[in-house]
C-alpha positions in Angstrom: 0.0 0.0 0.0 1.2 3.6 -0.6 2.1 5.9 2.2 -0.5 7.5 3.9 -2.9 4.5 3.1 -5.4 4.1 5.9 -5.5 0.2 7.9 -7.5 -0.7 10.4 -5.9 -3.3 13.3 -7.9 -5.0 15.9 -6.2 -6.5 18.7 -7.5 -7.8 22.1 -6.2 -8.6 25.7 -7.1 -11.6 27.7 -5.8 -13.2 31.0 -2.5 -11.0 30.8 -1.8 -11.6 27.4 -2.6 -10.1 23.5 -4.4 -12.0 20.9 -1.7 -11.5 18.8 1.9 -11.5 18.6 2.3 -10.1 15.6 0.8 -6.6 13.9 1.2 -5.8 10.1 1.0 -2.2 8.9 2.2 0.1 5.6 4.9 2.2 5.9 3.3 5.6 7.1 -0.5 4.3 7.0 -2.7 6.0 9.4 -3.7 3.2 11.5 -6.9 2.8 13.5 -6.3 0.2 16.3 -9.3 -1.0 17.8 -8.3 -2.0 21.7 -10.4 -4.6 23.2 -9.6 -5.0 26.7 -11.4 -8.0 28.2 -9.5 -8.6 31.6 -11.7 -7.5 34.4 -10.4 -4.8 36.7 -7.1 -4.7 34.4 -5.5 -2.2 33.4 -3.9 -2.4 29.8 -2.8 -0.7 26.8 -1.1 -0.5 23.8 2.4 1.1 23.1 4.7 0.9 20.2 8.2 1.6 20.2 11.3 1.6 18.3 12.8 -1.8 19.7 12.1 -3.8 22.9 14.7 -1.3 24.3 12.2 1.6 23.6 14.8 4.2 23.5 12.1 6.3 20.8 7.8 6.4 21.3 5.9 5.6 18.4 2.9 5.9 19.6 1.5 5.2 23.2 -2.2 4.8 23.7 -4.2 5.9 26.7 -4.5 3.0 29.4 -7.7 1.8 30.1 -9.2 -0.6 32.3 -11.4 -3.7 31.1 -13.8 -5.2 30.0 -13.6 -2.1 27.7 -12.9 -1.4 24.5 -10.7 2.1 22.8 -10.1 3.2 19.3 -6.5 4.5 19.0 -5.2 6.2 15.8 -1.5 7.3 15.1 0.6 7.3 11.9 3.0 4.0 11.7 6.6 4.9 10.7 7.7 5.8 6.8 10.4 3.2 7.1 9.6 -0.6 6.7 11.2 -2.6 9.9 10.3 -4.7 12.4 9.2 -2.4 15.4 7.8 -3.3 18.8 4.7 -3.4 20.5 3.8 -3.6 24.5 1.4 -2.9 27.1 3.4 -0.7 29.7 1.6 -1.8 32.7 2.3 -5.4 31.7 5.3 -5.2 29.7 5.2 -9.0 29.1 2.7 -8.4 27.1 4.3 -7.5 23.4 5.1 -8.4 20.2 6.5 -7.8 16.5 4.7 -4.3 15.3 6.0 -4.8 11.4 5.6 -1.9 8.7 5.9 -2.7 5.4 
């Protein structure tokens, strides 16, 4: 897809964990990630970051606590690589955030 494309990503938490490990975007899409948090008196989110060292912020998205649901929309970065994805509160909680 060109840059600037628009994608739409759904991804879910449950007992601790995402339903994914793995999220697939164009370089420089505007994303719109729909956040379904279904942990009961958890709080969760979704960050991305530059590596699993997060030296740079992507994008972090307000934390909310489930069962509850968030729309979250930030620009992915212009450069294809393999990025990284987390919930701070639960940083075991993460994965591959690719752009393409």
């Amino acid at each position: 897809a060109a840059g600037g494309a628009a994608t739409m990503v759904n991804i879910g938490a449950d007992n601790l964990a995402f339903d994914t490990s793995t999220i697939m975007v164009p370089a420089g899409a505007e994303v719109t990630m729909v956040f379904d948090n279904q942990d009961d008196g958890v709080p969760h989110n979704v960050a991305v970051y530059d590596s699993p060292l997060r030296t740079e912020q992507i994008f972090v998205g307000e934390v909310i606590t489930g069962p509850a649901e968030t729309t979250y929309t930030f620009t992915a970065p212009p450069e294809p690589g393999t990025y990284y994805f987390q919930c701070d509160i639960h940083p075991d909680m993460n994965g591959e955030f690719i752009v393409e």
